[in-house]
FIZADO-495238 format. One record per atom (N, C-alpha, C): residue in one letter; x negated, y, z negated. Coordinates in steps of 0.2 Angstrom, whole numbers, plus 5000, padded with zeros to 4 digits. Layout:
<nodes>
AXYZ ...
</nodes>
This chain:
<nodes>
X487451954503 X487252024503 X486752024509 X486652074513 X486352084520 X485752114517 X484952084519 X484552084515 X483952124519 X484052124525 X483552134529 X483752194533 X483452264535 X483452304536 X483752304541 X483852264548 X484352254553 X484952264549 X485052174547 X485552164544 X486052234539 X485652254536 X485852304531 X486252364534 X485852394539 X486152434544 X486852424547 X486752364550 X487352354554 X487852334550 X487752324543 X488452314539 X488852374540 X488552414540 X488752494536 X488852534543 X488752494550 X488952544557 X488152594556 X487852574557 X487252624557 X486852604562 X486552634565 X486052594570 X485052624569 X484752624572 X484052654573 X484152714575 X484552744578 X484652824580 X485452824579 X485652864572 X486052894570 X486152974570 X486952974574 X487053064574 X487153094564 X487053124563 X486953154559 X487453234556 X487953214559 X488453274559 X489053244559 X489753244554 X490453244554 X490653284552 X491153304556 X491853374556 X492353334556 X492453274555 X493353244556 X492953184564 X492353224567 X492253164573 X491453164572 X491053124571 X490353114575 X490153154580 X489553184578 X489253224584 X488453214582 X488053214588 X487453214588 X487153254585 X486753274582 X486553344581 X486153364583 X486053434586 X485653484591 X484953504587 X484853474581 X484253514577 X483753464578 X483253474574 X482653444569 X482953354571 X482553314572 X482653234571 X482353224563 X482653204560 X482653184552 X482353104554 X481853064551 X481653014552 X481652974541 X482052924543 X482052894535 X481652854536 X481252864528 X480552804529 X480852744522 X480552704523 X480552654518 X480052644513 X480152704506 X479652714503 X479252654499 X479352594499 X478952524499 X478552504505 X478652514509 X478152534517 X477952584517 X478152624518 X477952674523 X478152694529 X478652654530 X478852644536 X479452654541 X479452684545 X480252714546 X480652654546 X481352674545 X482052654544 X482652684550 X482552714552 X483052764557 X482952814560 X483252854564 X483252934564 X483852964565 X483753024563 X484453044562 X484353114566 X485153124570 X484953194573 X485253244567 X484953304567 X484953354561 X485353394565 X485853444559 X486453494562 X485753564563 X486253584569 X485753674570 X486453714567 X486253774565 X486753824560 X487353824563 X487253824569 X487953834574 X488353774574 X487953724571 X488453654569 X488553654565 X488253684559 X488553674553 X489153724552 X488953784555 X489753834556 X490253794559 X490053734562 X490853694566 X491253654559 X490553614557 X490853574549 X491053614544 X490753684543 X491253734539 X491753744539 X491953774545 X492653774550 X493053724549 X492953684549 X493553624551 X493553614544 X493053614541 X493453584532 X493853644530 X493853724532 X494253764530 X494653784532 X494953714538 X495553714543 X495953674539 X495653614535 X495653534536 X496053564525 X495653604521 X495853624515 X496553674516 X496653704521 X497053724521 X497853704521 X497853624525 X498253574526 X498253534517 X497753514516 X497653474512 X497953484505 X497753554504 X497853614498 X498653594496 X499353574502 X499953594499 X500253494499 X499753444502 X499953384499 X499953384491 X500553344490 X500453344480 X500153304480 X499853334472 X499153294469 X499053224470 X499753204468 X499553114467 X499453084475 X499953114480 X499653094486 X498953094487 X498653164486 X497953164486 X497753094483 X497953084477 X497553034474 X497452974476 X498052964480 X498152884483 X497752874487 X497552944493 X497052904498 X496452924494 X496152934488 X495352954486 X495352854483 X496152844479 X496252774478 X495752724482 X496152734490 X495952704495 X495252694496 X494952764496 X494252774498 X493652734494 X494052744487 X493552674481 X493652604481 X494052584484 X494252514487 X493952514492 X493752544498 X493352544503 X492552544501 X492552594495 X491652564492 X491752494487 X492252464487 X492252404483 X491952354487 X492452364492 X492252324500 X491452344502 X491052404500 X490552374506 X489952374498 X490152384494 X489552404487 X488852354489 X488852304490 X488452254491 X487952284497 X488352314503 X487752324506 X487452404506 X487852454503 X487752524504 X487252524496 X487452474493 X486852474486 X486152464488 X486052404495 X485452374499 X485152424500 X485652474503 X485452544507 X484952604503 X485652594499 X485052644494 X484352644492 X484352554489 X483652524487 X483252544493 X483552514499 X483052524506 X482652574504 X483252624508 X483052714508 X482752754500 X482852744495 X482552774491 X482052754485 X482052684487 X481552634482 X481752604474 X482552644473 X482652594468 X482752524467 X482752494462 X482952414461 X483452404464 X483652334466 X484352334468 X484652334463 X484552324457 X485252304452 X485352424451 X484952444452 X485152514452 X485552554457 X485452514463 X485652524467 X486352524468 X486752444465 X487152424466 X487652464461 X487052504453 X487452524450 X487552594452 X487452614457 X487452674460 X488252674463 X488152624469 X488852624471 X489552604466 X489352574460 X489752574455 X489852634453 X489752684453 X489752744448 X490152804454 X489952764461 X490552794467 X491552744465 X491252714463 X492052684463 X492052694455 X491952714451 X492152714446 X492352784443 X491952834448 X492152914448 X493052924455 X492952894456 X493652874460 X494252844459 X494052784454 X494652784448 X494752824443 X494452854442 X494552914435 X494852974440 X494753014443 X495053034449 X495653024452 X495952974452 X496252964455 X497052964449 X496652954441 X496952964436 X497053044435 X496753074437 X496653144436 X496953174439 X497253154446 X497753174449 X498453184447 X498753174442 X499253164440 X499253204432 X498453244430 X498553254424 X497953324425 X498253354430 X497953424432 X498153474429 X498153464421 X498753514416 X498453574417 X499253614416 X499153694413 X499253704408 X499453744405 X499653774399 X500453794398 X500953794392 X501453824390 X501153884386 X501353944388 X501053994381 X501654034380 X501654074373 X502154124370 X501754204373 X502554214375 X502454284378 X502454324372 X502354384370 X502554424364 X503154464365 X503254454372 X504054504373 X504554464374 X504954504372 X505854434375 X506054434379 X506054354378 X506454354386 X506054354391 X505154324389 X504754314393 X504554254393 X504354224399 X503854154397 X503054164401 X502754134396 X502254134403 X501954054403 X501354044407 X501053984408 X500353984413 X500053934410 X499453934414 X499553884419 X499253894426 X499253834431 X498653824435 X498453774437 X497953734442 X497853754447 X497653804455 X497653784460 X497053754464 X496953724470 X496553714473 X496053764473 X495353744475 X494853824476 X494853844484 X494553774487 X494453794493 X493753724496 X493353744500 X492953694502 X492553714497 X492153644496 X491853644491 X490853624496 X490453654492 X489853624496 X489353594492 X489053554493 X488653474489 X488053474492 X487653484489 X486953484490 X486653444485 X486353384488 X486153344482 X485453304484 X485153294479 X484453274477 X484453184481 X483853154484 X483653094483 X483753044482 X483653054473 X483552994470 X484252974468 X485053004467 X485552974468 X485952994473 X485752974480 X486052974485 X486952974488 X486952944483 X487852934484 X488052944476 X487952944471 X488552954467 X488353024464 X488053074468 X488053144465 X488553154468 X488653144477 X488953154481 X489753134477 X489953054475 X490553044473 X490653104466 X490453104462 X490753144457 X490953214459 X490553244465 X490853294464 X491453284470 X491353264475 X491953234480 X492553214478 X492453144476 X493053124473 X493653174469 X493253204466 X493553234461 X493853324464 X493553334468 X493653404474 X494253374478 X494253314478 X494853304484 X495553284480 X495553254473 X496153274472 X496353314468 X495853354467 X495953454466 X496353464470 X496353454478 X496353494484 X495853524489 X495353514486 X494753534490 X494553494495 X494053534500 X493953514503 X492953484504 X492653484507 X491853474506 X491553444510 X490953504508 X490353524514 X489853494511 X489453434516 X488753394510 X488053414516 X487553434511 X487253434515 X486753374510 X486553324514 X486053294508 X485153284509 X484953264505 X484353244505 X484153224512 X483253274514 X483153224518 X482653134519 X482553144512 X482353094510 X483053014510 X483553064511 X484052994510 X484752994515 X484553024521 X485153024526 X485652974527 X485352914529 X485552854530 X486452844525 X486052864518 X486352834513 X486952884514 X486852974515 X487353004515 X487852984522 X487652964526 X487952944533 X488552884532 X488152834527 X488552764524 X489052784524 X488852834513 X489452854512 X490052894516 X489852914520 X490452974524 X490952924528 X490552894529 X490852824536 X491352784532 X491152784526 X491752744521 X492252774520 X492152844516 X492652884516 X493252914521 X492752914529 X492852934534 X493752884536 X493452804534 X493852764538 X494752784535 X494552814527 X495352804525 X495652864528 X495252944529 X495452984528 X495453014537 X495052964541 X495153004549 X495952974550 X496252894549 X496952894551 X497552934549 X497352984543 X497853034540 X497753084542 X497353114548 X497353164549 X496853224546 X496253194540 X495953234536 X495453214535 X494853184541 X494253174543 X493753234539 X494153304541 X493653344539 X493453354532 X493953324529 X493753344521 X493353324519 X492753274522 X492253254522 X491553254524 X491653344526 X490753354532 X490153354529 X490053324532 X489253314533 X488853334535 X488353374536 X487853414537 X487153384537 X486653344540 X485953324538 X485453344541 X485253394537 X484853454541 X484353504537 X483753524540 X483453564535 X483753604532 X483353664527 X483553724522 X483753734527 X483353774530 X483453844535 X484253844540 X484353764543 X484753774547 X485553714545 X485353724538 X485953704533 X486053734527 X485453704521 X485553744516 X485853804517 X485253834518 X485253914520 X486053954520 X486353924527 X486853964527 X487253924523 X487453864521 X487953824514 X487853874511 X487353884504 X487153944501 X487554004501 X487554024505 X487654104507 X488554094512 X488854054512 X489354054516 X489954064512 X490254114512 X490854154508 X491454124510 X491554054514 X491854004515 X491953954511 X491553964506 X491453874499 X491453934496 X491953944492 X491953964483 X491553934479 X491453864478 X491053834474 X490453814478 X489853794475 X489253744480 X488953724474 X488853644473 X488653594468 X487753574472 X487553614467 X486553624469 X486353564462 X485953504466 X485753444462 X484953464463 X484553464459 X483853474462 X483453504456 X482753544459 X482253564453 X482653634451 X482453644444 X482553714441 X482353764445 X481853754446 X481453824453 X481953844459 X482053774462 X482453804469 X483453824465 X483453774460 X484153794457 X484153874457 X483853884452 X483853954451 X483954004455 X483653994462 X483654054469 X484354034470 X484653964470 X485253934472 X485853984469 X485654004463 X486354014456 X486154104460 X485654134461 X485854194462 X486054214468 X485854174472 X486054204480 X486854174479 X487154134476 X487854114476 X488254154474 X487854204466 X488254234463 X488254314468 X487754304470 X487754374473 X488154384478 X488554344481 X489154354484 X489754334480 X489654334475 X490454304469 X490554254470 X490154214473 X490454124473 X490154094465 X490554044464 X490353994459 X489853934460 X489153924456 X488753904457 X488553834452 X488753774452 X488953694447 X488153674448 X487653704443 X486853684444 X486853624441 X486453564441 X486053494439 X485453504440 X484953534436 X484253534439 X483953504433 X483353554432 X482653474430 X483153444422 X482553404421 X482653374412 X482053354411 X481853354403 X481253344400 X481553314393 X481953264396 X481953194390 X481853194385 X482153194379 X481553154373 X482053114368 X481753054368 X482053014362 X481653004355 X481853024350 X481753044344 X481852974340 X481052954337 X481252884336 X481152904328 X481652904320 X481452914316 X481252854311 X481052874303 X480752824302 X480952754301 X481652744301 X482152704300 X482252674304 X482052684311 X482352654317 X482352584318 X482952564321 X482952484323 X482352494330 X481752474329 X481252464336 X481552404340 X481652364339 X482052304342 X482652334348 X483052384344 X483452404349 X483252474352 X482452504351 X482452564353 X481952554358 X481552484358 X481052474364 X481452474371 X481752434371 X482152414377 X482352484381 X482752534377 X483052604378 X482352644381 X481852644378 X481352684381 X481052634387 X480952594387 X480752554393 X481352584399 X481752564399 X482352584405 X482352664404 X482552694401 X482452764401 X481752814405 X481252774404 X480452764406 X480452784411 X480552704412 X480152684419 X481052664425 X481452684423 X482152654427 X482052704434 X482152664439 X482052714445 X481352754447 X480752714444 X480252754443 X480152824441 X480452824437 X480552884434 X480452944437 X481152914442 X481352974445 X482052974446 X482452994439 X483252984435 X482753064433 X483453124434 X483453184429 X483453174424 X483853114419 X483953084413 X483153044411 X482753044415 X482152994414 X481853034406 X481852974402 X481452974396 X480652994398 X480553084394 X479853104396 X479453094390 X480053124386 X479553114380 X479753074373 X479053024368 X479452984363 X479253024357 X479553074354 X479653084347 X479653044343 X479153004340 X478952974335 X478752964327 X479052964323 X478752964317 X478152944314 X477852984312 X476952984313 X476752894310 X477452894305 X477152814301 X477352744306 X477652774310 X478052714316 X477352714323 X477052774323 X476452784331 X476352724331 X475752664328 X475352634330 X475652564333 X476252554327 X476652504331 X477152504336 X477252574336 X477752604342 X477252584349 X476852624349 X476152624354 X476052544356 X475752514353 X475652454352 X476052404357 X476752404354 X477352394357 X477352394365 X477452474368 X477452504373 X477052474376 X476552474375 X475652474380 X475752384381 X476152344377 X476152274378 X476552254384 X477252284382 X477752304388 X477652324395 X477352374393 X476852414400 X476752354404 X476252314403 X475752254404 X476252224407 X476952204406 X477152144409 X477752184413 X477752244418 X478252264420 X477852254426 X478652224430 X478652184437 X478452254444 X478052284445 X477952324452 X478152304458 X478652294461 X478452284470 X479252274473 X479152254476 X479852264482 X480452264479 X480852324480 X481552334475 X482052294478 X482152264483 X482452224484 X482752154481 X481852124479 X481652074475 X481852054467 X481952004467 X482452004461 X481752004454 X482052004450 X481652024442 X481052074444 X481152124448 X480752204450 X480952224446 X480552294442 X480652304434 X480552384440 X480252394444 X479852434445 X479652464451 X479952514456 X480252504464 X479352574465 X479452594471 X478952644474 X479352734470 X478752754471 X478852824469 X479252844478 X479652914479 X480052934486 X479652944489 X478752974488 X478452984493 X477552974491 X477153014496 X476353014495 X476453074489 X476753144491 X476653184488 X476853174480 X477353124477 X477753114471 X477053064468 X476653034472 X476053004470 X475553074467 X475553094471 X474953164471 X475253194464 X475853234465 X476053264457 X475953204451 X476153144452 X475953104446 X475353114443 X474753104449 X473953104447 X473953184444 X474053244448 X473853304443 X474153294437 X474953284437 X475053284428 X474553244423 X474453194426 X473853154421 X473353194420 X473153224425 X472453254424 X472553334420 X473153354423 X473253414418 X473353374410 X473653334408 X473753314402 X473153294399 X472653254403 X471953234399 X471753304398 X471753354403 X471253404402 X471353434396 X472153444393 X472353504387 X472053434382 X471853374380 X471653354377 X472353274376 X472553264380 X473153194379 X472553134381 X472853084378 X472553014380 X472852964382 X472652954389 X473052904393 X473052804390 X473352784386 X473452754384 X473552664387 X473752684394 X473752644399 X474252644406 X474152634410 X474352624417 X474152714418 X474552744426 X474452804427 X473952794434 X473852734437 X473352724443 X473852694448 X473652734457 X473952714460 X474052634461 X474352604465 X474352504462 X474352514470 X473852454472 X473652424479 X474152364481 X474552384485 X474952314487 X474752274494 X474852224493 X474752174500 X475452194504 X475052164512 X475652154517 X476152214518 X476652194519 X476952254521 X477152304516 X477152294509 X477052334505 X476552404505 X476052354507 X475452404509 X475352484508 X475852494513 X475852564514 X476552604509 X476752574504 X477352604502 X476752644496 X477352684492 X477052744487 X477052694480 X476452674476 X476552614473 X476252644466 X476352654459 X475852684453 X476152654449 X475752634444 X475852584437 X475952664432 X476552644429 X477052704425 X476552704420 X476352754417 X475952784411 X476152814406 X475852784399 X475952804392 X475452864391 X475552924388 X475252964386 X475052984378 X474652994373 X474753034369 X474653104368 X475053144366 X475253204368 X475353274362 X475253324365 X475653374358 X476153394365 X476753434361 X477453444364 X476853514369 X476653554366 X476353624369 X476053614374 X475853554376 X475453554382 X475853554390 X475553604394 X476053634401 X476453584403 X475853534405 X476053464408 X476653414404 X476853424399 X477453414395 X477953444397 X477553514397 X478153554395 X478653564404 X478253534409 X478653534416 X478853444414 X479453474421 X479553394421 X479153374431 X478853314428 X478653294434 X479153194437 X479153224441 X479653174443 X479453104446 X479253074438 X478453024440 X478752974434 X478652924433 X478552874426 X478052894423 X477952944417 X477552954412 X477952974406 X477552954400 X478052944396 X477652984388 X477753024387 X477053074382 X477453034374 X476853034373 X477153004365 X476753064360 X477253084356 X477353144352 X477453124344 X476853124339 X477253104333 X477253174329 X477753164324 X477953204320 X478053174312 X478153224308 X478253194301 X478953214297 X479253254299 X480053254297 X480453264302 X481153254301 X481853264304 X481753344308 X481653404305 X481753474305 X481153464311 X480553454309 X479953444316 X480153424320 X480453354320 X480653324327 X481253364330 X481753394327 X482153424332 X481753494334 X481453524330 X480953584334 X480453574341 X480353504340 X480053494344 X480453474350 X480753434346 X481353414353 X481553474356 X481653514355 X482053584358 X481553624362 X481153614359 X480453664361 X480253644370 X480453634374 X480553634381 X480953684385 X480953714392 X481253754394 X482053714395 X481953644397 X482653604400 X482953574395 X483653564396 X484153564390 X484553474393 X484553444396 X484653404399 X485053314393 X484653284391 X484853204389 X484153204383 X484853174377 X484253184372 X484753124368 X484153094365 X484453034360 X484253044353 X484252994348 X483952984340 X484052934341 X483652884337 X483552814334 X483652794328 X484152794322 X483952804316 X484852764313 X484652744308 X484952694306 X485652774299 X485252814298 X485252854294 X486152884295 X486752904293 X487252934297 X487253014295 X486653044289 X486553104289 X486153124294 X485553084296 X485353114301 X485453084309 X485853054310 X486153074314 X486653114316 X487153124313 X487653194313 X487153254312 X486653264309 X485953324310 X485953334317 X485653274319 X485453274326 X486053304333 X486653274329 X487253274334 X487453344333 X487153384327 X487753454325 X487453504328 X487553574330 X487653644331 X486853654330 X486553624327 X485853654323 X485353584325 X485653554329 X485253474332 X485053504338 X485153424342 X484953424348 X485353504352 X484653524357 X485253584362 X485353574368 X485253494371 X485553474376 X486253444377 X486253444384 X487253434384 X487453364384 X486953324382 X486953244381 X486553244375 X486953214369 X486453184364 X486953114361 X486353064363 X486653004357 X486052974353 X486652934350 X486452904344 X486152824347 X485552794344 X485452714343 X485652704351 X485552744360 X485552734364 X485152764369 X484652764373 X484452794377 X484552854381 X484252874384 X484352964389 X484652964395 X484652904397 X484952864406 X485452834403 X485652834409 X486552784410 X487052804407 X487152874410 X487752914408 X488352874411 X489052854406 X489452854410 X490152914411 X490452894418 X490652934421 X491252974417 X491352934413 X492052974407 X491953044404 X491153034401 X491053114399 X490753144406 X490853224401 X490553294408 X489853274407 X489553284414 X488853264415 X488353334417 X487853334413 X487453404413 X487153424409 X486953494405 X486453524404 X486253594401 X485953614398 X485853694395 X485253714397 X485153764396 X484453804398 X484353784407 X483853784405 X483553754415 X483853704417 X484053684414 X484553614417 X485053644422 X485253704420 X485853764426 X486553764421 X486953704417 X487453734412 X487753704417 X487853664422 X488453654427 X488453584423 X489253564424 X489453494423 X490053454425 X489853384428 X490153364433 X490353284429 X490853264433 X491053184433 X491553184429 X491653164422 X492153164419 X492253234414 X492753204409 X493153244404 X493553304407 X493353364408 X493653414411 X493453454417 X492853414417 X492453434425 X492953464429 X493353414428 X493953444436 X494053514437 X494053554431 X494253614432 X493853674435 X493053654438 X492653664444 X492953674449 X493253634451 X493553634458 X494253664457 X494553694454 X495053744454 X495053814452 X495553864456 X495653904453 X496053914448 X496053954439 X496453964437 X497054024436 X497854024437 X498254074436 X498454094432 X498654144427 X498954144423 X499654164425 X500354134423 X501054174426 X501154204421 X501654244421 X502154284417 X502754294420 X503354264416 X503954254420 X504654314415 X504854364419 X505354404416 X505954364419 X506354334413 X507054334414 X507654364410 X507354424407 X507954474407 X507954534408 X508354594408 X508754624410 X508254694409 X507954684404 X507454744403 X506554724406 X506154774406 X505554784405 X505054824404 X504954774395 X504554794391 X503954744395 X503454824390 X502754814392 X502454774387 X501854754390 X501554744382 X501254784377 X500954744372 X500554804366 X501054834364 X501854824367 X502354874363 X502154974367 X502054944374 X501755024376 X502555034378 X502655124379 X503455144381 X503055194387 X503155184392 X503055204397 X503555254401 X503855324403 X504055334406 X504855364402 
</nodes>
């Protein structure tokens, strides 16, 4: 595995000054230079030229040249070269996992499970191609048939957050292109590199066939990306990964042209640990859930609903654990614990503590910037903090995209799920309880009201099999598995007259 930031690059075809724009070819881009830093340093990693509007109208263009060819290959073709494409992230996962770690400061073993989660939404996908069902239905008149059927939508546009660089990107890509779709990505500019990797992989299988463009890339500010992605009455769908705040302006300038808009925004976690709980198997869950990615996963465990008779050993527990979590270079093996993405993701950490101490919470341990040596030095470095909390206080009630982790106790079943619910974000939510009435509580209509609830497992590490997503401020959009796919299409309904007469419905006589 290529370890060193030369090496790493050059695995992947990337250089120090990378163009930042593909339509089916590489081209410079005319905007803004994007500079990727190594948020364990400080320190840059490359630059990248940024598309200007008029570039981006080129990568619109050609995907909605590029979907129109695309649109009448049969599915399973589709399927075979998205096949290919996951075979090509088999081939490079080792070093576009490095990549990630580089660029975004998670651990490598998350990194590499990132790239896993590309090749794994690509065989699901590629299964899906061959199981794009419609419907058989009964007409109510004779001599009619009808039926429901699939088709393609159109260019699809991807806007995705940071902290998972490439596997927001795969689930909705993968699965658009053996829709028939086509896609427009604009990514993070915290993570260029990574989106440039990926495109170059997918690039390799799809420029020999003639369908480069179903793959554009865009790496460029709001103003001279977003902006018009958003409002382009060329993408029927646009898949918005990010904060609740900017979602929301997202979902109404999309609808306010009739375009369909697939939100993932914030989450505000909570795993529910009742009195029953196996602790042995629930420390662990809350630790990786906590702190994984520096608790910057939308899945990140924010808050621990505790049974008021379990707090002290619970507390106890955590604050022990805390103590022995490994901080520094994610690259490095037994790292528990990578850099926050920036100076400002340090900043908001310190207001939430201080917001939280102000309404009366008590910081229980860690919560202070962490001093690194040598070339770490300059990276974004903070020891993940336990809080104790009520659910009402602001600073809970937002999510900050930080390791902090508010412990909340309570005294019944009916509490903790009031409490659990009592947040604006509907996102990952678990229970810990040996109990199977209150677990199915937990799991029914009158439980949990986010779009992920489990049982005796943590808030993180969804797999790609189920639909991936969220209620309330979360956006309601959902991606990756189950029946996602049908995002990326349009549905028809037919009605087929084969005989001699025509009758209406409802039994109307017309004429």
């Amino acid at each position: 595995m290529p370890t060193s930031t030369a090496s790493i690059l050059a695995s992947l075809d990337l250089s120090s000054e990378t163009p930042g724009v593909y339509d089916g070819r590489w081209k410079r881009g005319k905007g803004a230079t994007i500079t990727s830093f190594n948020p364990a340093t400080g320190k840059p990693i490359a630059r990248v030229s940024g598309a200007t509007r008029a570039q981006y109208d080129e990568v619109a263009a050609a995907a909605q040249a590029a979907f129109l060819r695309w649109r009448e290959v049969p599915a399973p073709k589709r399927g075979e070269l998205v096949r290919r494409i996951g075979n090509e992230f088999r081939t490079h996962k080792d070093a576009l996992g490095a990549l990630v770690t580089l660029e975004v400061g998670k651990i490598l073993q998350e990194g590499l499970g990132e790239v896993q989660e590309a090749i794994d939404i690509a065989d699901f996908a590629v299964g899906q191609s061959r199981m794009l069902y419609g419907l058989s239905l009964h007409s109510e008149r004779p001599a009619h048939a009808m039926r429901e059927q699939w088709h393609p939508l159109g260019p699809v546009g991807i806007v995705t957050a940071f902290n998972f660089p490439v596997a927001v990107w795969a689930w909705n890509s993968m699965l658009a292109l053996v829709c028939g779709d086509a896609c427009v990505w604009k990514p993070s500019e915290h993570a260029p590199l990574a989106a440039i990797a990926a495109t170059k992989i997918a690039a390799r299988v799809l420029e020999p066939e003639g369908f480069g463009a179903l793959v554009g890339l865009c790496c460029g500010s709001v103003d001279e990306v977003a902006t018009p992605l958003v409002d382009d009455h060329r993408l029927p769908l646009v898949s918005f990964t990010g904060s609740s705040a900017v979602g929301g302006r997202v979902g109404a300038r999309v609808a306010a042209r009739f375009g369909r808009a697939l939100l993932e925004l914030g989450g505000n976690n909570a795993i529910v640990l009742l009195e029953d709980a196996d602790l042995d198997l629930a420390l662990p869950a809350i630790l990786f859930g906590a702190v994984g990615t520096a608790g910057q996963r939308c899945t990140t465990t924010r808050r621990l609903l505790v049974h008021r008779s379990l707090q002290k050993e619970v507390e106890r527990r955590l604050v022990k654990a805390y103590a022995g979590i490994r901080i520094g270079d994610p690259l490095a093996k037994g790292t528990l614990c990578g850099p926050l993405i920036s100076g400002a993701a340090v900043e908001a950490m310190q207001r939430a503590l201080a917001d939280a101490r102000a309404e009366g919470g008590t910081l229980l341990c860690g919560g202070e910037p962490v001093a690194q040596k040598g070339a770490l030095a300059g990276g974004h470095w903070v020891q993940p903090a336990i809080v104790r909390a009520k659910n009402s206080f602001r600073a809970v009630q937002r999510e900050t995209f930080a390791p902090i982790l508010y412990v909340i106790p309570f005294d019944t079943l009916e509490e903790a799920i009031a409490l659990h619910n009592g947040v604006p974000q509907g996102l990952s939510s678990a229970v810990f309880t040996l109990n199977l009435r209150h677990a199915e509580r937990f799991l029914s209509c009158a439980g949990s009201d986010c779009g992920i609830a489990n049982v005796n497992i943590g808030t993180s590490g969804a797999e790609i099999g189920g639909a991936f997503g969220g209620e309330k401020e979360t956006g309601g959009g959902r991606e990756s598995g189950s029946d996602a796919w049908k995002a990326y299409m349009r549905r028809q309904t037919n009605t087929i007259n084969w005989s001699r007469e025509l009758p209406l419905a409802q039994g109307i006589v017309f004429g």
